[in-house]
C-alpha positions as CSV (number, residue, x, y, z in Angstrom):
1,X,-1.9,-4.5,30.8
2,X,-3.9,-2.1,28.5
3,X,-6.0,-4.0,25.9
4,X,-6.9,-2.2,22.7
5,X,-10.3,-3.6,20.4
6,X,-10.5,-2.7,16.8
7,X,-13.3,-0.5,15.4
8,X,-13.3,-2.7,13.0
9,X,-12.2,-6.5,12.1
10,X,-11.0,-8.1,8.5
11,X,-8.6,-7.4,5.9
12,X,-6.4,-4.1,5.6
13,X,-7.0,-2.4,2.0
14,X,-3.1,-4.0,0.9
15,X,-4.5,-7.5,1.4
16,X,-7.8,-6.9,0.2
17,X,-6.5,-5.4,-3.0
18,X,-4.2,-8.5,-3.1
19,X,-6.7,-10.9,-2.8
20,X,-8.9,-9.3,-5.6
21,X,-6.1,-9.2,-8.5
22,X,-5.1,-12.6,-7.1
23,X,-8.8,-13.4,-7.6
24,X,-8.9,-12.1,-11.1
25,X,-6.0,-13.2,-12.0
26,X,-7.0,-17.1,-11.5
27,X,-10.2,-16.1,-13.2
28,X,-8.0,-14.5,-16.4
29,X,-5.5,-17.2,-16.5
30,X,-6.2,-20.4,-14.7
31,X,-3.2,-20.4,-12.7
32,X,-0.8,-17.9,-11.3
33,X,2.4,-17.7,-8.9
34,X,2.8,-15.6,-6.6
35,X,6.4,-14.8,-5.1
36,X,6.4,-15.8,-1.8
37,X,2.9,-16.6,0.5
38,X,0.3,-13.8,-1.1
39,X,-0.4,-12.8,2.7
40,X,0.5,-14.0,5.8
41,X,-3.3,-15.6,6.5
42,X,-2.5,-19.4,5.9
43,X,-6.7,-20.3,5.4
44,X,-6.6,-17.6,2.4
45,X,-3.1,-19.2,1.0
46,X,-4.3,-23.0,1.3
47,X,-7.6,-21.3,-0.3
48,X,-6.2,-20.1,-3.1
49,X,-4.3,-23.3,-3.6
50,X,-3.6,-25.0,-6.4
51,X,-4.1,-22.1,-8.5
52,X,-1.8,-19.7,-6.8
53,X,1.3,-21.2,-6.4
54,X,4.3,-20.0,-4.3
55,X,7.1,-19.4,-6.1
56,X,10.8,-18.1,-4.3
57,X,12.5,-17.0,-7.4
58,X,11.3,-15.1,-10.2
59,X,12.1,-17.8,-12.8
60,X,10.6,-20.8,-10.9
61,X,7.3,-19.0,-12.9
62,X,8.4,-19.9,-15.9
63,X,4.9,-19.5,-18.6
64,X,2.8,-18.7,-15.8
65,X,2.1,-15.0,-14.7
66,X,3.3,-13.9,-11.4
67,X,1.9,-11.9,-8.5
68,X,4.0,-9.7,-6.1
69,X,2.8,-10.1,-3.3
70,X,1.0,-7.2,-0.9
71,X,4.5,-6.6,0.9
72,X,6.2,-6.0,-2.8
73,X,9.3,-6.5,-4.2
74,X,12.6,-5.3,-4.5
75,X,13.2,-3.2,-8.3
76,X,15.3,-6.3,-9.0
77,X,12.5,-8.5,-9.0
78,X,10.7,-5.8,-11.6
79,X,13.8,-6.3,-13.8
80,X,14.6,-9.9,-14.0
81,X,10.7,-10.5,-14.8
82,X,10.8,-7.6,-17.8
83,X,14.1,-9.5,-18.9
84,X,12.7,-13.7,-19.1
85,X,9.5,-11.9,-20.2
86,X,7.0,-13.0,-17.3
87,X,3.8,-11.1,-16.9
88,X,3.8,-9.4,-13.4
89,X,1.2,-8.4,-11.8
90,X,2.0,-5.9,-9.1
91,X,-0.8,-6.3,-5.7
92,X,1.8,-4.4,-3.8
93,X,-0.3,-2.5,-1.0
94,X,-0.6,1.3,-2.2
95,X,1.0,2.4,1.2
96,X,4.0,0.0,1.3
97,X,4.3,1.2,-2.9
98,X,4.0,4.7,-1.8
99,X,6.9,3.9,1.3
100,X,8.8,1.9,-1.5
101,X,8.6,5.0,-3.6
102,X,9.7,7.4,-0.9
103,X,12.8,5.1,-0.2
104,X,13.7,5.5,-3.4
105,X,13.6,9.5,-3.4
106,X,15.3,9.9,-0.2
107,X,18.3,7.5,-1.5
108,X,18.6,9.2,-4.7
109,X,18.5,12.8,-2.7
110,X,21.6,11.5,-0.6
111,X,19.8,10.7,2.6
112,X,21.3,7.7,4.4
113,X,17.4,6.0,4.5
114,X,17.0,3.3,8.0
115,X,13.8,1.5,7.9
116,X,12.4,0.8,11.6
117,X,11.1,-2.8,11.3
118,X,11.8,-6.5,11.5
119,X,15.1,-7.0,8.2
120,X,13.9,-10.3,7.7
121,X,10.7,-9.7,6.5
122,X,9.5,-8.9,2.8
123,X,8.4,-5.7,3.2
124,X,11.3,-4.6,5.1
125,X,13.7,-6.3,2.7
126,X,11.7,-4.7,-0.2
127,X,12.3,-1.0,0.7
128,X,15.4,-1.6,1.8
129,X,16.3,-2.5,-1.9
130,X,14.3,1.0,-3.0
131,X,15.8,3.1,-1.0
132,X,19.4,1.9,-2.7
133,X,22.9,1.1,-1.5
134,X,23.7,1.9,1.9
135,X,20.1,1.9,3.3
136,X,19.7,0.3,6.8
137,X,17.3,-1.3,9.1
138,X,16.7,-1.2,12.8
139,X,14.6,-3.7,14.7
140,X,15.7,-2.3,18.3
141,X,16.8,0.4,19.8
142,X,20.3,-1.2,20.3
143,X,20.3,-1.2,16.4
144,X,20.1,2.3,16.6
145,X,22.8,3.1,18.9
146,X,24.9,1.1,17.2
147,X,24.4,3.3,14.2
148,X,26.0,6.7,13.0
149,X,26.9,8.9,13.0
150,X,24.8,10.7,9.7
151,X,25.6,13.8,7.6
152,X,21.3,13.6,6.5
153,X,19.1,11.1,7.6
154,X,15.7,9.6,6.5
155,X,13.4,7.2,8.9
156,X,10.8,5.3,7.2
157,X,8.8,2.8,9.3
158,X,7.0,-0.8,8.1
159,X,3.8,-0.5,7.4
160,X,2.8,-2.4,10.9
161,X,5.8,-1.7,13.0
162,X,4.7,-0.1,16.8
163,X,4.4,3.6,17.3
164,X,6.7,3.4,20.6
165,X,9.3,1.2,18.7
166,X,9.0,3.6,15.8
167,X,9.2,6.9,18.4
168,X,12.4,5.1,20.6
169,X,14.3,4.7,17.6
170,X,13.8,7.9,16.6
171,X,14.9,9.7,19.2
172,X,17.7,8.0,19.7
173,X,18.9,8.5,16.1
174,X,18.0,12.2,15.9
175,X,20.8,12.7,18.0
176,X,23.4,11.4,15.7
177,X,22.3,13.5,13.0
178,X,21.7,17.3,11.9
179,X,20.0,16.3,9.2
């Protein structure tokens, strides 16, 4: 078994940035939602508590302003707050919004866009909903045999998803693509 030790322990820059506005935002307005757990670190949620409350729709915030999250939201989300006029405030982490925002691109250029991570997770389920209609995920490398084959295709990874997962799936679907 190979063990790996970090150079370095604590918070990646998406949570640490989420923590701040979620920080200032108490400060600003008392109490906020936040849609969905802020992070997955249950001490820094029950923390935060009561002032940050976890909401699971956009219009369970009613008056109060609402946080997305560091994994971010689908452009959905975006619109139903602009539309019952709740104040957002975005802590998405600037690499998943830059991963969101290259979803996005690749969908609108035609590419058929599969995001190599777990579907069920926020993140995941956010740039799925970027990268527009027809946009797939693959957790395994049976996912990705079972897929194609693809006129152009576009792999985008989770932000924490494993290099060799990432690499197998890739290969595989290279195959069933020029493109």
């Amino acid at each position: 078994m190979r063990v790996y030790l970090a150079g370095e322990a604590g918070f990646c820059l998406g949570v640490k940035k989420t923590l701040g506005l979620a920080e200032k935002a108490v400060k600003n307005f008392g109490r906020v939602c936040s849609l969905g757990p802020l992070i997955h670190n249950p001490q820094e949620v029950a923390r935060l508590a009561p002032n940050v409350l976890p909401v699971s729709r956009v219009e369970e915030a009613g008056e109060l302003p609402l946080l997305i999250r560091s994994h971010g939201a689908s452009p959905e989300v975006f619109a139903q707050a602009k539309t019952a006029g709740i104040r957002l405030i975005d802590a998405t982490c600037p690499l998943v919004k830059r991963t969101q925002m290259l979803a996005k691109s690749l969908g609108e250029q035609g590419y058929r866009v599969v995001i190599v991570g777990d579907r069920n997770h926020p993140e995941v389920e956010a740039m799925l909903a970027w990268a527009g209609e027809g946009a797939l995920s693959a957790e395994t490398k049976e996912d990705a045999l079972r897929m194609g084959p693809f006129d152009r295709l576009a792999l985008i990874s989770q932000t924490t998803q494993r290099q060799e997962v990432f690499d197998e799936i890739t290969e595989i679907l290279r195959g069933k693509t020029d493109e």
